[in-house]
VOGU-3710 file (C-alpha; in Angstrom, 3 decimals, decimal comma):
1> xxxxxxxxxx> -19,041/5,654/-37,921  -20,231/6,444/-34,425  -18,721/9,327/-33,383  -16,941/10,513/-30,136  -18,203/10,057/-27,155  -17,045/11,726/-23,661  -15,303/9,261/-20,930  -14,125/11,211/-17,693  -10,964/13,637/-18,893  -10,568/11,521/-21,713
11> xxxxxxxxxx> -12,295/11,093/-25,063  -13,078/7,204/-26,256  -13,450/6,881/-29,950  -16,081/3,768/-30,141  -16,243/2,100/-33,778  -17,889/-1,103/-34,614  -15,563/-3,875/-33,684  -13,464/-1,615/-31,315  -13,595/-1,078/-27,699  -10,497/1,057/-26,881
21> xxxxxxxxxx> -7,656/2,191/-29,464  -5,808/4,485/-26,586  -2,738/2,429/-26,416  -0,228/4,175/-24,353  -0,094/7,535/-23,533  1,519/10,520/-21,091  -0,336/10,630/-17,774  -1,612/13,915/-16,797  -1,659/15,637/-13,644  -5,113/14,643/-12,865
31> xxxxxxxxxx> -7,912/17,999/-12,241  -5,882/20,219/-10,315  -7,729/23,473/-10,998  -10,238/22,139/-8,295  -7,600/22,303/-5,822  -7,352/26,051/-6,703  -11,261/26,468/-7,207  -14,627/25,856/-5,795  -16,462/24,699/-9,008  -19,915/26,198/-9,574
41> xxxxxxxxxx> -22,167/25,506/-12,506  -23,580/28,211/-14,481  -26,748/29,297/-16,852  -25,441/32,693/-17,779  -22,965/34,296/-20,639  -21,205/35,809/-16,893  -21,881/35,557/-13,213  -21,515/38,375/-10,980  -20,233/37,738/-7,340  -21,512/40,512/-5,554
51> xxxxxxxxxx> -20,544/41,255/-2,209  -22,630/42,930/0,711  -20,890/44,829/3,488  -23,330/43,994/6,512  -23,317/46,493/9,370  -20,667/47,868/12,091  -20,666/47,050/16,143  -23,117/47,927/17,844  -23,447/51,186/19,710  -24,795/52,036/23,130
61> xxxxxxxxxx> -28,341/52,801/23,444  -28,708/55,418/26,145  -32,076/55,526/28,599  -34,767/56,555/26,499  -33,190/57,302/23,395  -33,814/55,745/19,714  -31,805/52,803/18,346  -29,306/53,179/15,669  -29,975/51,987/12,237  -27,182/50,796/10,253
71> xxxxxxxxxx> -27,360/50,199/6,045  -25,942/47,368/4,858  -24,313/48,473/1,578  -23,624/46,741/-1,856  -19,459/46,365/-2,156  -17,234/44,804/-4,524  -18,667/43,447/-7,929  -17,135/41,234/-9,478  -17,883/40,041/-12,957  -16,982/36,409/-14,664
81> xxxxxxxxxx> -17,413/36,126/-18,546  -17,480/32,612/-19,604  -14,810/31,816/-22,785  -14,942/29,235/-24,995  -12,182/27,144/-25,754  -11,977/24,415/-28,193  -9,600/22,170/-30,136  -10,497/19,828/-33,659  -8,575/17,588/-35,592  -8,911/16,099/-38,721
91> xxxxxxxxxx> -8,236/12,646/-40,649  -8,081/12,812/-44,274  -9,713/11,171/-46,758  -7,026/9,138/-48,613  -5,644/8,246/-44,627  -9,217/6,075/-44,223  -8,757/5,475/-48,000  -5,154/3,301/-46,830  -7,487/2,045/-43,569  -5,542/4,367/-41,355
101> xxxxxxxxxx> -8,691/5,985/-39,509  -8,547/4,303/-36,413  -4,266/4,666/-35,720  -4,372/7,883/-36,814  -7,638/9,361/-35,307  -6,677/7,411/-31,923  -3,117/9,247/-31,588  -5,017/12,554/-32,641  -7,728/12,194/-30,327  -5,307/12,065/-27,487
111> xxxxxxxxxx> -3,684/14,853/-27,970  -6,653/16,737/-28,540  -7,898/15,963/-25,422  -4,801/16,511/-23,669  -4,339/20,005/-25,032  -7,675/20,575/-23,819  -6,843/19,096/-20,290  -3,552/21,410/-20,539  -5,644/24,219/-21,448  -7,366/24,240/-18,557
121> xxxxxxxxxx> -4,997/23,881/-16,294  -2,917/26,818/-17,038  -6,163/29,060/-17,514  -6,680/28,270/-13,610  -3,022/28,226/-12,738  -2,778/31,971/-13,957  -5,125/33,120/-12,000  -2,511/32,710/-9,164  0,889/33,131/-11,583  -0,930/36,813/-11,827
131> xxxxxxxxxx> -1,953/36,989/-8,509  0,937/39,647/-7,745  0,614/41,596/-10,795  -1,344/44,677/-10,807  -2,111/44,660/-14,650  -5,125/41,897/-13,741  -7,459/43,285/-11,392  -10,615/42,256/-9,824  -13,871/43,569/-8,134  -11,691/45,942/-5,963
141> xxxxxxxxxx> -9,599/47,120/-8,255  -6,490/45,460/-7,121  -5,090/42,362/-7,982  -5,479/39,224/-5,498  -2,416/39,212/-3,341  -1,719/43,188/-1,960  -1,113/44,824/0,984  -3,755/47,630/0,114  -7,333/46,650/-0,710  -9,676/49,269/-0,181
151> xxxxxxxxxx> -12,641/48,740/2,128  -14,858/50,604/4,187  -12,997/50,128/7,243  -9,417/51,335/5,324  -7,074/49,059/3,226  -6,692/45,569/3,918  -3,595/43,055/3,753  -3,604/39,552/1,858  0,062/39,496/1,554  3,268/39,454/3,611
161> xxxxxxxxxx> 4,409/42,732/4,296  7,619/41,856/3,797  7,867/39,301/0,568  9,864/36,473/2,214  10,369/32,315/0,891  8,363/29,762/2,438  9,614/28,722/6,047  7,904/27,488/8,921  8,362/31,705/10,156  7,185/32,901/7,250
171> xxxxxxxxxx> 3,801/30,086/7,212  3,435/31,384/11,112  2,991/34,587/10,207  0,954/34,286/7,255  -1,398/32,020/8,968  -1,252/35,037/12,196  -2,266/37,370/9,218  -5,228/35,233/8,123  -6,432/34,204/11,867  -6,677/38,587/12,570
181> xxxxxxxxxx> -8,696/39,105/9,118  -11,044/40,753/9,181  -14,655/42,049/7,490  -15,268/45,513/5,132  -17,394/46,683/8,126  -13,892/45,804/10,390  -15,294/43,498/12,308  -13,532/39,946/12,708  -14,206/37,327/11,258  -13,440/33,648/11,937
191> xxxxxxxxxx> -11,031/33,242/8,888  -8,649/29,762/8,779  -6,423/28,738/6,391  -7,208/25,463/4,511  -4,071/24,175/2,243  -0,750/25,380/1,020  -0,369/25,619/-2,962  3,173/25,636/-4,216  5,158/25,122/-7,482  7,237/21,278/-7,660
201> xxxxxxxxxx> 10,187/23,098/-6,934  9,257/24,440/-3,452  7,618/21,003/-2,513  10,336/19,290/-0,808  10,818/22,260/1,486  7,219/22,434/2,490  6,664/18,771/3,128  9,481/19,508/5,631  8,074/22,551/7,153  4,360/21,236/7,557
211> xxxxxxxxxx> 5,524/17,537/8,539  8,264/17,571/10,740  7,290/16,542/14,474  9,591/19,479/15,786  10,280/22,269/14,485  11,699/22,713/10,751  15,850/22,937/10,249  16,584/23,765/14,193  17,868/22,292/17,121  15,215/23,673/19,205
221> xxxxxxxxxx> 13,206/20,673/20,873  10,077/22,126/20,158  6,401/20,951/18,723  5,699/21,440/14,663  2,894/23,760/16,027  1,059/23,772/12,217  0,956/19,974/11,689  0,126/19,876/15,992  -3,002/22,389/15,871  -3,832/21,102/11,872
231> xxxxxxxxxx> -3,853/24,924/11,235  -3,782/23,517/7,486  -6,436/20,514/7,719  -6,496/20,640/3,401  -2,695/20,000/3,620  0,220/20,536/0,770  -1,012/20,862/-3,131  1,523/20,872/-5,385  0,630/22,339/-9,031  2,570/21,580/-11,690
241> xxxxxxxxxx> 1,340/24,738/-13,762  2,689/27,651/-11,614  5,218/29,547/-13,224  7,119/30,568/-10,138  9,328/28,333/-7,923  9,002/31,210/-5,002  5,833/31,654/-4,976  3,744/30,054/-2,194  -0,154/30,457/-1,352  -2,715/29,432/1,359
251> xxxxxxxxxx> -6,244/29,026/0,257  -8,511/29,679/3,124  -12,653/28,607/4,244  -13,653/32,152/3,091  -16,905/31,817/0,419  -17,416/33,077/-2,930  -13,738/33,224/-3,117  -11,892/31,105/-5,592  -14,596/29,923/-7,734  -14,561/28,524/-11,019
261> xxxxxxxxxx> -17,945/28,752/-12,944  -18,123/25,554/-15,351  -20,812/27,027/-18,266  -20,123/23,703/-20,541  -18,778/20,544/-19,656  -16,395/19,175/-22,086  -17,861/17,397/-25,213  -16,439/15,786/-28,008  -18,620/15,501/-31,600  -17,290/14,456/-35,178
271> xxxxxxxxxx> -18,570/15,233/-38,581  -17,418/14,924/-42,021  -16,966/17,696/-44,494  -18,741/16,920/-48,171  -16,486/19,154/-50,339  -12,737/17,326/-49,128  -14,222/14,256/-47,755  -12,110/14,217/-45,063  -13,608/13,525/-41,450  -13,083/16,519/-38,764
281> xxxxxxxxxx> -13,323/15,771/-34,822  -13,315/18,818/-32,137  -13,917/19,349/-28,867  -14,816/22,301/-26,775  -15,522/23,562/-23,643  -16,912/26,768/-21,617  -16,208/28,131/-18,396  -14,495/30,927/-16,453  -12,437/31,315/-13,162  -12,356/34,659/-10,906
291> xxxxxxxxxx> -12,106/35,762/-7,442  -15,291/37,304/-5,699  -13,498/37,768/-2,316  -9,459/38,673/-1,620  -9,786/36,826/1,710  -10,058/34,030/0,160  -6,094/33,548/-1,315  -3,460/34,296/1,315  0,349/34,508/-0,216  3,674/35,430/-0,958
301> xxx> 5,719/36,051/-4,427  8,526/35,048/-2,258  11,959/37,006/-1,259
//
């Protein structure tokens, strides 16, 4: 035997004489965690996403006086612990026994790697599912989405003060929200909003809102000013792993925001055990997704 090698999302079992023993199979949803993340690679058991708070405006420097020093301070810390997560299988010894290895290790090798590909997915996915809840916090001691995070300029908004359902008002004014964000220091920064993220059953609605010429569900005969001024350049992502309709989110160009830190790549290895006989298969993978800056996620539970 030869073992299990890794092929893109997929594993490929390769024994002598055999090429590809997939047959057919569910499709997946292809890798959209890195729609939701930034993927970094890592070194470390955790990363740390520090951030520093820079200084304040300026203040006038009267005739002959001294100039004012400011101190940049250390702010939100925000720590990432890599998990491990991984998946085996096994094929028995009286299945190769009744030549059954490659049938049965084929089907099982699929789903192992498509509970691993699942895995994933709703590991990232709940990062935003939880957005809203205050039981996971992060660096600031809030969750992602609130109207309150504390900085040194006074609490900051990344949420609708009202919760309201995705609409072409409702976008406006989130995307108003993200364009008057601004710095811990309170000084404004050039913030934009980069896609919309929503659940398959809000996906209809927002290709309307964000590609209609004129304006969404009026009569008014007026521009689609999103889709004219390509407020969202990144577009509509749909994830299929977000476990409310409602909710809606806009990622935005903010850094060491949404980041997902990829410790191990996948990888796929087979052995067999001496005592049963039998052959074992597993696969695992380590890595970790966080949020080192609340400016980076922009949303709305909805109404």
């Amino acid at each position: 035997m030869t073992g299990i090698i890794s092929t893109g999302n997929h594993p490929k079992l390769l024994w002598p004489g055999i090429v590809d023993i997939w047959g057919r199979a569910y499709d997946t949803h292809g890798e959209q965690c890195k729609e939701l993340f930034e993927v970094v690679g890592s070194d470390k058991a955790y990363e740390e996403i520090v951030e520093v708070t820079g200084f304040g405006v300026a203040p006038v420097k009267s005739e002959g006086t001294a100039v004012t020093y400011d101190t940049e301070t250390q702010g939100t810390v925000t720590r990432a612990t890599h998990v491990v997560y991984s998946l085996g299988y096994i094929v028995t010894e009286e299945e190769m026994d009744d030549n059954l290895y490659v049938e049965v290790s084929g089907t099982r090798a699929k789903a192992n790697a498509f509970s691993m590909y699942t895995t994933k997915e709703t590991v990232a996915a709940n990062i935003y599912n939880r957005a809203f809840n205050p039981s996971y916090t992060y660096g600031d001691g809030k969750e992602i989405l609130a109207t309150d995070h504390p900085t040194l300029s006074g609490d900051q908004s990344n949420e609708l003060s009202t919760a309201a359902d995705l609409s072409e008002v409702s976008l406006e004014d989130m995307l108003i929200q993200i364009m008057n964000a601004k710095n811990s220091r309170g000084l404004r920064i050039a913030l934009q909003g980069e896609s919309l993220h929503v659940a398959p059953g809000n996906v209809f609605n927002a290709e309307r809102i964000l590609k209609s010429t004129l304006q969404n569900d009026t009569a008014n005969n007026a521009i689609n000013v999103v889709r004219n001024s390509g407020f969202l350049p990144g577009g509509l992502k749909v994830n299929n792993y977000f476990s409310d309709a409602d909710a809606w989110f806009i990622r935005t160009n903010a850094p060491s925001g949404m980041t997902m830190f990829q410790r191990k790549a996948i990888a796929f290895t087979q052995d067999n055990d001496f005592d049963t006989s039998n052959a074992k298969a597993k696969s695992s993978e380590r890595y970790s997704f966080t949020v080192g800056d609340f400016r980076s996620l922009y949303g709305s539970p909805g109404a």
